[in-house]
C-alpha positions in Angstrom: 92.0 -5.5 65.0 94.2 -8.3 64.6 94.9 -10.8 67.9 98.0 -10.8 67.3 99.6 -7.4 66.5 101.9 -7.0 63.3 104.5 -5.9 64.7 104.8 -9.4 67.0 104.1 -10.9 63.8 107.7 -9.4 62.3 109.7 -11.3 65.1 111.5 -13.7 64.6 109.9 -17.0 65.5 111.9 -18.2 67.9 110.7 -15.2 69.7 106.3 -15.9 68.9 106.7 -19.2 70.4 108.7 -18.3 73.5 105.8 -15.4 73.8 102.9 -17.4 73.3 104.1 -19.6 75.8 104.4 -17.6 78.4 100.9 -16.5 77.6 99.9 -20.0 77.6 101.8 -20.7 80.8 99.8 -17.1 82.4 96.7 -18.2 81.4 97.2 -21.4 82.9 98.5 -19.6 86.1 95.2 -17.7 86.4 93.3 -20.4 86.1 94.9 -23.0 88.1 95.9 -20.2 90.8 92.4 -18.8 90.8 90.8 -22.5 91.1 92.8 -22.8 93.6 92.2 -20.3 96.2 88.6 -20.4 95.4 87.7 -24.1 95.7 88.3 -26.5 98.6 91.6 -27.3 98.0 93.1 -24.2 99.2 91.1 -25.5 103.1 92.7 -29.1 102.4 96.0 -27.3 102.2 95.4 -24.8 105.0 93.6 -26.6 107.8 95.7 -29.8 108.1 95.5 -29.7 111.6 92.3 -27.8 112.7 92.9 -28.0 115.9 95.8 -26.0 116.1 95.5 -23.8 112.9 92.3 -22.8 110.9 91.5 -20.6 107.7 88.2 -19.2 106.3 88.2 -17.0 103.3 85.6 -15.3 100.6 86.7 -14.9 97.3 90.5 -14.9 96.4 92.0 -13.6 93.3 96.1 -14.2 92.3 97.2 -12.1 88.9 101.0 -13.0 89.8 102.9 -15.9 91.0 103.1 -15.3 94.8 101.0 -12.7 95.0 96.9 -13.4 96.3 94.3 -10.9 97.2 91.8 -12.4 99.8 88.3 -11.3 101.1 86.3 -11.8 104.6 89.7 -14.1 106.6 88.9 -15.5 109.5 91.9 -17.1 111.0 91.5 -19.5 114.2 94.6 -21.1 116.1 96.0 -22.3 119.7 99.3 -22.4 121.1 99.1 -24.4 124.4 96.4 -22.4 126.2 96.1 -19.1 124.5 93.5 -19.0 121.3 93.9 -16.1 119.1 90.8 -15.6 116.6 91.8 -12.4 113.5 89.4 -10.9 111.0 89.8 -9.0 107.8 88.1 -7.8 105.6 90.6 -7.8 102.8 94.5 -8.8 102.9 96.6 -9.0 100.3 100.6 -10.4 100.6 103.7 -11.4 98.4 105.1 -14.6 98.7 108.8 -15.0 98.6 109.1 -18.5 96.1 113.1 -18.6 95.9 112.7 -18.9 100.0 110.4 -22.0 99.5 113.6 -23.8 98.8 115.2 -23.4 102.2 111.8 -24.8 103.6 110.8 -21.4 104.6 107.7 -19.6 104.2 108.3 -15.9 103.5 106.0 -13.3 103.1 108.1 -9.6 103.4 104.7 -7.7 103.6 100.8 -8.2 104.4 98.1 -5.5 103.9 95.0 -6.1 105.2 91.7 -3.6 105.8 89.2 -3.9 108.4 91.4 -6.0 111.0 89.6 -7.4 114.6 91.8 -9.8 116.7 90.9 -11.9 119.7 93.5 -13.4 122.1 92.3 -15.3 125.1 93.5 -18.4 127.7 91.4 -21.5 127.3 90.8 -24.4 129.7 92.0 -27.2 127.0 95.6 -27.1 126.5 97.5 -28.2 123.4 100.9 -29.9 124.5 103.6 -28.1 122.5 106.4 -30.2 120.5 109.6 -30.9 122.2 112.1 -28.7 120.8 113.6 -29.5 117.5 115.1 -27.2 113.9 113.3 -29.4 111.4 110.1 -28.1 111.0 109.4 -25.4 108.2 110.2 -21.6 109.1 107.2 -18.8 108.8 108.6 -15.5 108.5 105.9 -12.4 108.1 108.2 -9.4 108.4 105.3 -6.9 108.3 101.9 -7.3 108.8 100.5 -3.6 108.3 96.8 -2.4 108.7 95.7 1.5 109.0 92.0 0.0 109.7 92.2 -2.2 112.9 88.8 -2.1 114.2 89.4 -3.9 117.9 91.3 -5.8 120.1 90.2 -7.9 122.7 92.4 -9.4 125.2 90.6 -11.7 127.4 88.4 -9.5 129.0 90.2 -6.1 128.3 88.6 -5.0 124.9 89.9 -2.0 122.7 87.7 -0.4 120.2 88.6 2.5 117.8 90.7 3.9 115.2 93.4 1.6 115.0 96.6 0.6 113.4 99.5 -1.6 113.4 102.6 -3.2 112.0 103.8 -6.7 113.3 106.3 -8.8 112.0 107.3 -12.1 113.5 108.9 -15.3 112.7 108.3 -18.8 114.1 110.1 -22.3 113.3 107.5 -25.1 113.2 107.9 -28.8 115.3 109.6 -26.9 118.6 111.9 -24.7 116.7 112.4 -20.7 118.0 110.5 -17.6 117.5 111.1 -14.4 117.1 109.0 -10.8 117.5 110.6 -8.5 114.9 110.2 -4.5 116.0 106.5 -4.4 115.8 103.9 -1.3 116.7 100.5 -0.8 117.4 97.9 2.2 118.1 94.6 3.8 118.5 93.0 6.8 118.5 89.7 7.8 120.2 89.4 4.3 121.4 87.0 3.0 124.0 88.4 0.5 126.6 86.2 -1.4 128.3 86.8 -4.6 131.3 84.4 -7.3 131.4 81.4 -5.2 129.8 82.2 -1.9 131.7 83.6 1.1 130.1 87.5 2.3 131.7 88.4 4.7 129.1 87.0 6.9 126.4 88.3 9.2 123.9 91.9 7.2 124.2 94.9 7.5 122.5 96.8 4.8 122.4 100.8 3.9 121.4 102.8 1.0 121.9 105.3 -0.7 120.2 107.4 -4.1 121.7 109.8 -6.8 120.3 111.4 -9.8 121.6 114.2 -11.8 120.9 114.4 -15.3 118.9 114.5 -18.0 121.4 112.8 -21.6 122.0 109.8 -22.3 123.9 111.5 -24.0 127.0 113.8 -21.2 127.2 110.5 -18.6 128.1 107.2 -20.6 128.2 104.1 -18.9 128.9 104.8 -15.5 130.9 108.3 -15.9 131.5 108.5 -14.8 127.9 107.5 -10.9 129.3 111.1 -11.3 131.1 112.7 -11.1 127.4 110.3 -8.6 125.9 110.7 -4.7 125.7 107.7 -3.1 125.3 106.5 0.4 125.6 103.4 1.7 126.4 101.5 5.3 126.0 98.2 6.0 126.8 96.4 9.7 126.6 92.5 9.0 127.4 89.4 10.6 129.2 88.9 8.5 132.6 85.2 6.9 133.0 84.0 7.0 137.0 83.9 3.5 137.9 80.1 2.8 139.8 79.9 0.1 142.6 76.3 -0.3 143.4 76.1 -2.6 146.6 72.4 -2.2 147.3 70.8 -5.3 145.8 71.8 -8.7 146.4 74.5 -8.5 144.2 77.0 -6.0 143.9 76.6 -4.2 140.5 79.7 -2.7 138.8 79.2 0.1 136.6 80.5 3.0 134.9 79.8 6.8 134.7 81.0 9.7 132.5 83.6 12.2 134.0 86.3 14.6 132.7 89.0 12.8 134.9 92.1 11.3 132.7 94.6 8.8 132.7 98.4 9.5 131.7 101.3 7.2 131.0 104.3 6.5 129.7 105.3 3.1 130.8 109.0 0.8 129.3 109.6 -3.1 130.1 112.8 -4.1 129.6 113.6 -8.0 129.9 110.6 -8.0 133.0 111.6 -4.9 134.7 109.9 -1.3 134.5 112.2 1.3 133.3 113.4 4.2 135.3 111.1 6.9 134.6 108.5 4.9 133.7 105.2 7.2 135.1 101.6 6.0 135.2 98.5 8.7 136.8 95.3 7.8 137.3 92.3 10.4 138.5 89.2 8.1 138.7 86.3 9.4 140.1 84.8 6.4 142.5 80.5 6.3 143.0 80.5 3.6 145.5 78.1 2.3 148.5 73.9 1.7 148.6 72.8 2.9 144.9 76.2 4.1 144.3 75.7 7.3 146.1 79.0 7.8 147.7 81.6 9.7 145.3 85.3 10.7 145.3 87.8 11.1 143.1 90.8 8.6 143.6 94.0 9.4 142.1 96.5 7.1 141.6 100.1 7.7 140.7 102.9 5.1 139.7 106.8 6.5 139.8 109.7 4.3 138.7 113.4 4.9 139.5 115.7 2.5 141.3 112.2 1.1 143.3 108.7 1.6 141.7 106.5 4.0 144.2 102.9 3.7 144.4 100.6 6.3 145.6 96.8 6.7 146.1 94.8 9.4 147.7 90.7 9.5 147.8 89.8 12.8 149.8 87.5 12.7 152.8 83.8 12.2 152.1 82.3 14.9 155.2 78.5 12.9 155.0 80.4 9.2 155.0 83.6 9.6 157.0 85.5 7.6 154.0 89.1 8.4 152.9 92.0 6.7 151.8 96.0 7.8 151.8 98.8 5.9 150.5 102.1 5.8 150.4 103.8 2.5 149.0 107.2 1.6 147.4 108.6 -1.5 146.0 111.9 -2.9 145.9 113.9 -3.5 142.7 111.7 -2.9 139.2 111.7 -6.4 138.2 107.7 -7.5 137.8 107.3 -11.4 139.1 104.3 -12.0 136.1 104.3 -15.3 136.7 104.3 -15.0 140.6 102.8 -11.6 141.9 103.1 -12.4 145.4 106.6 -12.4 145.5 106.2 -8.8 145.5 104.7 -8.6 148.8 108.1 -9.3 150.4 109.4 -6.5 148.3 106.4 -4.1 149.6 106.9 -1.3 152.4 104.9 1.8 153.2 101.8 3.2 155.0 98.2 2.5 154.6 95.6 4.9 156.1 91.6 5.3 155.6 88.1 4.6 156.1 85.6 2.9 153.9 81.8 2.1 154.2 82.0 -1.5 152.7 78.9 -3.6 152.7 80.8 -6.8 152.0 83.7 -7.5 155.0 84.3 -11.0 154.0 87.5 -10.3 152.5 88.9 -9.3 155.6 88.3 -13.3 157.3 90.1 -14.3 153.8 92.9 -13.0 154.5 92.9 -15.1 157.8 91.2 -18.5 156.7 91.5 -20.9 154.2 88.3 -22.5 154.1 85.3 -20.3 154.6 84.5 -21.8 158.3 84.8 -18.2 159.9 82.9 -15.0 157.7 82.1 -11.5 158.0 78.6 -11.4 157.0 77.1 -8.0 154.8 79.0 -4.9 155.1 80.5 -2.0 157.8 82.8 0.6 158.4 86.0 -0.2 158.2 88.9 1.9 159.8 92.7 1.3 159.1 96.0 2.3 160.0 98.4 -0.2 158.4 101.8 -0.1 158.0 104.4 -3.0 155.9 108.2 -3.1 156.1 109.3 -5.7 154.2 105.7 -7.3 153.3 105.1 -7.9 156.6 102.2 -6.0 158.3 104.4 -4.0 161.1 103.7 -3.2 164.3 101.4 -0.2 165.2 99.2 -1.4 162.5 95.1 -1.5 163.0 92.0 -2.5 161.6 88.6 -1.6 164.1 85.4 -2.4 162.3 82.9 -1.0 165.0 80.0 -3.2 163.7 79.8 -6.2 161.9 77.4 -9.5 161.6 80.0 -12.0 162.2 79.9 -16.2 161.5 81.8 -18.9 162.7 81.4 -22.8 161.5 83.1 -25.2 164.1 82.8 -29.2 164.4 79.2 -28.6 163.1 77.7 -26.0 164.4 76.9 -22.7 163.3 77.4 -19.4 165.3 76.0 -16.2 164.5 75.9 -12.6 165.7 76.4 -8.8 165.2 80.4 -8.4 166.3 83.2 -5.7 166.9 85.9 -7.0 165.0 89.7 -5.2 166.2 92.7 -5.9 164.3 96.4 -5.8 165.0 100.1 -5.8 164.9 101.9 -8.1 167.9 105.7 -7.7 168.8 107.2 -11.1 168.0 109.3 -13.6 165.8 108.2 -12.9 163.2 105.7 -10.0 164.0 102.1 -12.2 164.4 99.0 -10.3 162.7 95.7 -10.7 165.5 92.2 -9.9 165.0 90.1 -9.8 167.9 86.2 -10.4 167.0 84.2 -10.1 169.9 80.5 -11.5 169.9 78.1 -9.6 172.8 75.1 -11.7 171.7 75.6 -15.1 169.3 72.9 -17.9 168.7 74.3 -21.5 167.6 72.5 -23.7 165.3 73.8 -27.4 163.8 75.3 -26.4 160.4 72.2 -28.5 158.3 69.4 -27.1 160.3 69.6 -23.4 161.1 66.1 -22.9 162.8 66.8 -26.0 165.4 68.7 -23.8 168.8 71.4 -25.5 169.9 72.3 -22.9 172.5 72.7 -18.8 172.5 74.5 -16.8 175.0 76.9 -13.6 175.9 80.4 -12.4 174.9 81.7 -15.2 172.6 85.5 -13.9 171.9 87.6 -15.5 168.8 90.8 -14.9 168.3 92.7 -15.6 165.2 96.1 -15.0 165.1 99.0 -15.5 162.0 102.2 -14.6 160.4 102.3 -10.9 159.8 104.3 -11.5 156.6 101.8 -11.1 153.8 102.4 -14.1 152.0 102.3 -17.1 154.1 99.5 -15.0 156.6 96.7 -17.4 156.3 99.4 -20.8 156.3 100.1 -20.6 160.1 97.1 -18.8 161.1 95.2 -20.6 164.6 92.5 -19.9 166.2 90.8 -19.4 169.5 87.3 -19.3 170.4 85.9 -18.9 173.6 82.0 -18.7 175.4 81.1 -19.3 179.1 77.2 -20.4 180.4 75.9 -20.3 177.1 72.0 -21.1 177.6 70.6 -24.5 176.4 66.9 -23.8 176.3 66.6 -27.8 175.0 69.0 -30.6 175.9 66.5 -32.9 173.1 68.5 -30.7 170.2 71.5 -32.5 171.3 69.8 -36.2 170.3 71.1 -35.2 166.2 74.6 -36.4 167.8 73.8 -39.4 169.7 72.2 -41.4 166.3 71.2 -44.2 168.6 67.6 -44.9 169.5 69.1 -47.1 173.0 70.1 -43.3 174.3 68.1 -40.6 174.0 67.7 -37.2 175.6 63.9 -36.5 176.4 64.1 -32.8 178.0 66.0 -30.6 180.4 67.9 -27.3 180.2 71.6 -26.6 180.4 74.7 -24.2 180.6 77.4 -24.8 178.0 80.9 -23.6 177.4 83.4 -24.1 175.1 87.0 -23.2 174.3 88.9 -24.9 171.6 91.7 -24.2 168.9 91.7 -24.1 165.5 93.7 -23.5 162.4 93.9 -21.8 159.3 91.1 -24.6 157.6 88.5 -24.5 160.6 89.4 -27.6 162.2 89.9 -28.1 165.8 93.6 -29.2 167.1 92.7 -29.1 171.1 89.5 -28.1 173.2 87.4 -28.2 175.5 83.6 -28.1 176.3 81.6 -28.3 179.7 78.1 -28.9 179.8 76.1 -28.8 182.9 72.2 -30.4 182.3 69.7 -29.3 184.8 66.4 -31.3 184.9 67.5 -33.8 182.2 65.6 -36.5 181.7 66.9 -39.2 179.2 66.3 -43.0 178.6 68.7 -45.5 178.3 68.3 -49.2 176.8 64.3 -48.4 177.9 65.3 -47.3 181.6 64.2 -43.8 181.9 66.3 -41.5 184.2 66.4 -38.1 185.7 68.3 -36.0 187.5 71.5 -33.4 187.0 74.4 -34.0 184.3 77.8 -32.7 183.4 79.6 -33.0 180.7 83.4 -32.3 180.3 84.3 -33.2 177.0 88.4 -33.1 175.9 90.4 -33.0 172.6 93.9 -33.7 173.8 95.6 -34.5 170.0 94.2 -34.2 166.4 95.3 -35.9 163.4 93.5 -33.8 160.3 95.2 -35.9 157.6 93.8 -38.7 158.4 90.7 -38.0 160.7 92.0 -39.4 164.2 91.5 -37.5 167.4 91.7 -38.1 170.6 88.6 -38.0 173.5 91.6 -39.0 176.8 90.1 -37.1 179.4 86.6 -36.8 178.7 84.3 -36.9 182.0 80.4 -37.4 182.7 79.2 -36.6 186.1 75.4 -37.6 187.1 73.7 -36.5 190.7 70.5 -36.2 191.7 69.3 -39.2 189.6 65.9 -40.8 189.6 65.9 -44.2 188.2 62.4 -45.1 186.5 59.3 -45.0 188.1 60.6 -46.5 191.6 60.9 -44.2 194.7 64.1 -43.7 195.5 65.4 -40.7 197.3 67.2 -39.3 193.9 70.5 -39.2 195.4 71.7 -41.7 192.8 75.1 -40.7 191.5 77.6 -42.2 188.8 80.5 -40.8 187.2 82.2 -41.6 184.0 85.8 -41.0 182.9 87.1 -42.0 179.7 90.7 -43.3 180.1 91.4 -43.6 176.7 89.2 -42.1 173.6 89.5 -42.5 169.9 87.2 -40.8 167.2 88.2 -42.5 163.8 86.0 -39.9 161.3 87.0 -40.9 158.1 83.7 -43.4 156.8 82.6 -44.9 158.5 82.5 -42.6 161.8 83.0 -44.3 165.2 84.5 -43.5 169.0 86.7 -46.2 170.5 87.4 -45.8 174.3 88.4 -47.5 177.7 85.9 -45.8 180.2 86.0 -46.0 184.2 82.9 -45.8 186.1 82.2 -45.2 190.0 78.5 -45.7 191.1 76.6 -45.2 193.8 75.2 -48.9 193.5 74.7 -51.4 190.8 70.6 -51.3 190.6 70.7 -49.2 187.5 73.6 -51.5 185.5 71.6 -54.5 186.3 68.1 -52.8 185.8 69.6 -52.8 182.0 68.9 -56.7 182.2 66.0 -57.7 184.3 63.5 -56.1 186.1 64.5 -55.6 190.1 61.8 -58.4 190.8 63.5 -61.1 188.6 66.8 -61.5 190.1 67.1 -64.1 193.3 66.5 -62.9 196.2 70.4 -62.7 197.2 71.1 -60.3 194.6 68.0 -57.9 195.6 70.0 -57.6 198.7 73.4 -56.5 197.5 71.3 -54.0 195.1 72.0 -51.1 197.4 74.9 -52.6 198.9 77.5 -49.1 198.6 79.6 -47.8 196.2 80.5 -49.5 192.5 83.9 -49.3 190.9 84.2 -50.3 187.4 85.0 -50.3 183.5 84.5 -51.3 180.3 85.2 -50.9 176.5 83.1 -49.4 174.7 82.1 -48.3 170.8 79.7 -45.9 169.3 79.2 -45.9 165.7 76.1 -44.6 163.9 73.1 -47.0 165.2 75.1 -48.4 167.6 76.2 -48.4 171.0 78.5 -51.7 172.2 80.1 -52.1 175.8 82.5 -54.9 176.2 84.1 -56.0 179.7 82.1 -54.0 181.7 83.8 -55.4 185.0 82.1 -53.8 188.2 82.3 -54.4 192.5 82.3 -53.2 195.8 82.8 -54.6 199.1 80.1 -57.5 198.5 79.1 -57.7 194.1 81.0 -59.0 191.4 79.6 -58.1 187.9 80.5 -58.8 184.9 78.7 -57.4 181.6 78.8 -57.5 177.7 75.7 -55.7 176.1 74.9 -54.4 172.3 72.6 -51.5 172.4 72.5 -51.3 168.3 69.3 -50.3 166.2 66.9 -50.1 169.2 67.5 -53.3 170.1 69.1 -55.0 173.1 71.1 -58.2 174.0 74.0 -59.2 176.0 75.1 -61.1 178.7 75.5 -60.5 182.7 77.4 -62.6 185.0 77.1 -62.0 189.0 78.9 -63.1 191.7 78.5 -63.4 195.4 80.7 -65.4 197.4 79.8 -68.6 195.6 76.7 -67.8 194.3 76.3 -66.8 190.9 73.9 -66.0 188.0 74.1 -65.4 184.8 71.5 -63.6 182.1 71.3 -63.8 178.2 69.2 -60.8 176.9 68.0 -60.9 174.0 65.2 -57.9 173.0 62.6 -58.6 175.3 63.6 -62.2 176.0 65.8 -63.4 178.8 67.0 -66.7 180.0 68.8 -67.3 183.3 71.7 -69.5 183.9 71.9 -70.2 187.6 74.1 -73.8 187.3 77.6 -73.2 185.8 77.3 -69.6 185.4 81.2 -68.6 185.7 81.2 -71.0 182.5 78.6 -70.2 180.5 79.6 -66.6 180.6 83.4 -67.2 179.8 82.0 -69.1 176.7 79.8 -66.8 175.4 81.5 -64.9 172.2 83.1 -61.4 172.2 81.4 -58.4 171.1 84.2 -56.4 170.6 88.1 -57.8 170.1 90.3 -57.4 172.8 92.1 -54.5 173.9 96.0 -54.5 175.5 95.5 -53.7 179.4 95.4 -49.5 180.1 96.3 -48.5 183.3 93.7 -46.7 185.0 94.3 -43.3 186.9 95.4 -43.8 190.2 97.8 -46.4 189.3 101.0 -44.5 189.4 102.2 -45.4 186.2 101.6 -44.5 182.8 
């Protein structure tokens, strides 16, 4: 057979050569075309900028100019946050080449077999152009597939019979997009959340469409306020399995006959009257998952969307659960649910075995200083007007192991936790927990007792209005005679070797304030030593002690607080090994107290003293035997009035114008108790006798000539404060 046919052969020539060329021209086509696809300059071409768009193919055959048949696609790009991975087996598309003229890429129609699509939100971000109409236009007006396999959407995941037809089109370099009337469907699909299976045997309609806009005009979610969508769903309901008997809570699923039913319309962000969503899913819940119900859900839209949810009472567990909800309006705030909660009004009642409570405290706190610890029964009546918990609402959890973290110290025990409604402006939201039996321990070392006693109440107490509940939220937490079975736990807080406590037992109580973060605004705490025995700069002492510590102000920003008012009260004190007839007494207020606690930590304060005598200030400095023998007898010469200024820092203790006297003494003191070391300097006074000491460690040396002087030489240990009046003064 001839190549060419005879009858080609009879036309004019004109005619062969314009044929023959177009053959030429084919031929050339197929090969460059085919070259093309198949070789590594079609990826040159494609994945210019990987990191927004990527392409892998198989083999790629073109018979016609702007036509191409690919095999095994895997497409890969990001917009912002949200990645998007597809996969085909096959595809096949026309290209529109006249529209490659207007800079526009143009492909009517797409066919592809065997279609999987991924879309999730990723940590990296890729900044988006600012907007501009100069970049190159893709238009896809329908991409069709009868074979879509799955669809995963984060962690929602669709798998089944599929299908779908999308068309879209998007100007590059900030221009606008557009969703043309697009569908998508399944049947007998699975549905599955975070590995465990929702749905089965589900069928599956939806089709949506938004209009062409820029980015800036919707970014992110705001672009569900422009979309209408509409969603169908037909599908056999799995039991959902919550298995709370191991350490972790284990979420399951089980098979059931229950079903899920709805019809559901979004038009520019708000459900569509009629809109009608039901839900029967059968709940296995509790210790191996052995409590069952079946929960039924029910969403109605008309002018307000109405929520509903029933769970029939369990005889053998007591649980149950019946509500009645609506919200206002139909618009949905995607980007921020919570502004539905002012919207929100209805009834909440029921009962539920939980065995973890903690969410209840999170509703309170903001930083997880106060916990319910492990699970109990909890029982609630609540209602909302307005997203505010009303009044007449309640909460009673009968038993629950209950934890509190506060300034440091960690309290525990099994509580009775009752929550309420109060009348007010605006409503205030209280919980009650009330502690018959707590143990405190410092919050780094839980076996070390600090103390344990009876009926510890804390109150917290917040805006009833959902939203800003936990913003406003304080506190109040309150214990009396608490038991101190050893006063040495208490040396952890002192971190200086010059003071420390070497036994004794005590009664503490405590009643302070806090808010929403655990930190303490004003407080309190009394505690009363009996038999304590302590050593200070070497002198050992015993006797009684009280404690009356005060928070009058707290700055939280930047760590300031305020000790004003603070009082330690000695009696019964024995002073070393001498015999004295332990009546010693000294008190201690703190005129004016300052705990700086940003880094590093230290206490500031102006302190007042009244003593029974001097012998234990100057015992500090010499022993009794070393002074002159006119100072031995002023030792016990009545009553001491005096002050100081005084610092305590980690390894350090510094007084500074200690100033003491009675009727017959003058003193005067500066003395650095830092590191276990001592040193300082004394100056007394008698009439016109006077001595002076320098301490230094173990080594002392006495100035008897010029005293006065050598004392107002010696250098500061601390700069000087301005003059505070001390009580009693009658001013302020």
């Amino acid at each position: 057979m001839p190549l060419i046919p005879e009858r080609v052969r009879r036309w004019p020539r004109p005619w062969r050569v314009a044929l023959l060329s177009l053959l030429a021209l084919y031929a050339l086509y197929l090969l460059a075309g085919n070259v093309f696809l198949n070789t590594p300059l079609f990826d040159a071409v494609t994945n210019r900028k990987p990191e927004k768009f990527t392409m892998q193919t198989g083999p790629a055959l073109t018979l016609m100019p702007g036509q191409a048949v690919v095999w095994n696609i895997r497409m890969r790009g990001q917009a912002n946050r949200t990645q998007y991975v597809f996969r085909a087996d096959r595809a096949s598309a026309w290209i529109d080449l006249p529209a490659l003229l207007r800079k526009e890429v143009r492909i009517p129609r797409i066919d592809a077999t065997g279609v999987e699509a991924e879309v999730e939100r990723v940590e990296k971000a890729i900044p988006p152009p600012p907007r501009g109409d100069r970049g190159w236009t893709l238009r896809f007006d329908a991409i069709h597939s009868d074979t879509i396999r799955s669809g995963r959407f984060g962690k929602l995941l669709i798998v089944g019979q599929g299908r779908g037809n999308v068309g879209f089109l998007k100007q590059l370099k900030g221009g606008p997009s557009e969703l043309f009337d697009s569908t998508a469907g399944f049947d007998d699909a699975q549905v599955s959340f975070d590995g465990v299976n929702v749905l089965d045997d589900a069928h599956i309609t939806a089709r949506f469409h938004f209009p062409r806009h820029y980015r800036d005009d919707a970014p992110g979610l705001q672009k569900l306020g422009i979309t209408w969508a509409q969603l169908q769903i037909d599908a056999r309901s799995q039991g959902l399995r919550i298995d709370t008997g191991g350490p972790h809570v284990k979420v399951g699923s089980a098979v059931s006959n229950a079903r899920l039913t709805a019809d559901v319309t979004l038009e520019e962000g708000a459900l569509r009257p009629g809109s009608r969503l039901v839900w029967r899913l059968p709940l296995h819940a509790g210790v191996n998952a052995d409590d069952r119900g079946l929960l039924s859900l029910q969403l109605d839209v008309a002018q307000d969307m109405r929520v509903q949810a029933r769970l029939p009472r369990d005889p053998e567990t007591g649980s149950e659960l019946n509500a009645d909800l609506r919200v206002t309006g139909r618009k949905i705030p995607f980007q921020a649910p919570a502004e539905l909660l002012p919207r929100l009004s209805g009834k909440v009642q029921g009962a539920w075995q939980f065995q973890s409570l903690n969410w209840i405290s999170d509703l309170f706190v903001k930083k997880p200083w106060f916990h319910l610890d492990g699970g109990g029964l909890l029982k609630a009546d609540v209602i909302i007007a307005d997203g505010q918990l009303a009044p007449g609402s309640t909460v009673d959890i009968p038993q629950v192991a209950a934890v509190a973290e506060v300034a440091g110290v960690r309290m525990r025990g099994d509580a009775h936790a009752q929550g309420r409604i109060v009348e007010g402006e605006p409503p205030q939201a209280e919980l009650k927990v009330q502690i018959p039996r707590f143990q405190a321990a410092p919050t780094n070392a839980p076996k070390a007792v600090l103390f344990d006693g009876r009926q510890l109440a804390l109150t917290l107490r917040g805006d009833a209005r959902l939203k800003q509940l936990s913003d406003g939220m304080r506190a109040q937490l309150r214990f009396t005679d608490a038991r101190v079975p050893d006063l040495t736990a208490y040396n952890r807080y002192l971190g200086n070797d010059n003071v420390r406590l070497l036994g004794g037992t005590g009664l503490l109580s405590g009643d302070v304030s806090l808010d929403a973060s655990g930190r303490v605004g004003k407080g309190s705490a009394d505690l009363r030593g009996t038999g304590a025995r302590l050593s200070v700069a070497g002198i050992a002492m015993r006797g009684d002690a009280q404690l009356q510590a005060r928070l009058q102000r707290a700055d939280f920003d930047s760590r300031q607080f305020d000790l004003g008012g603070t009082t330690v009260d000695l009696r019964n004190i024995h002073v070393g090994d001498e015999k004295s007839d332990g009546r010693w007494w000294g008190k201690v207020a703190i005129r004016s107290g300052h705990i700086d606690a940003a880094a590093p930590f230290q206490v500031d304060g102006l302190v007042d003293l009244r003593l029974r005598d001097a012998g234990p200030l100057l015992g500090v400095f010499a022993q009794r035997s070393e002074y002159p023998r006119w100072v031995l007898g002023m030792l016990d010469s009545g009553e001491v009035q005096a002050s100081g200024q005084l610092r305590w820092r980690s390894g350090e203790l510094i007084v500074e114008d200690l100033q003491a006297e009675n009727e017959r003494l003058s003193l005067q003191a500066r003395l650095d108790l830092s590191h276990g070391k001592r040193r300082g300097d004394l100056y007394l006074r008698w009439g016109v006798l006077g001595a002076g000491i320098e301490l230094e460690g173990e080594q002392r040396k006495w100035h008897l000539a010029g005293a006065r002087d050598w004392y107002a030489e010696q250098p500061r240990l601390l700069p000087a404060k301005p003059a505070a009046t001390k009580p009693g003064d009658g001013t302020r």
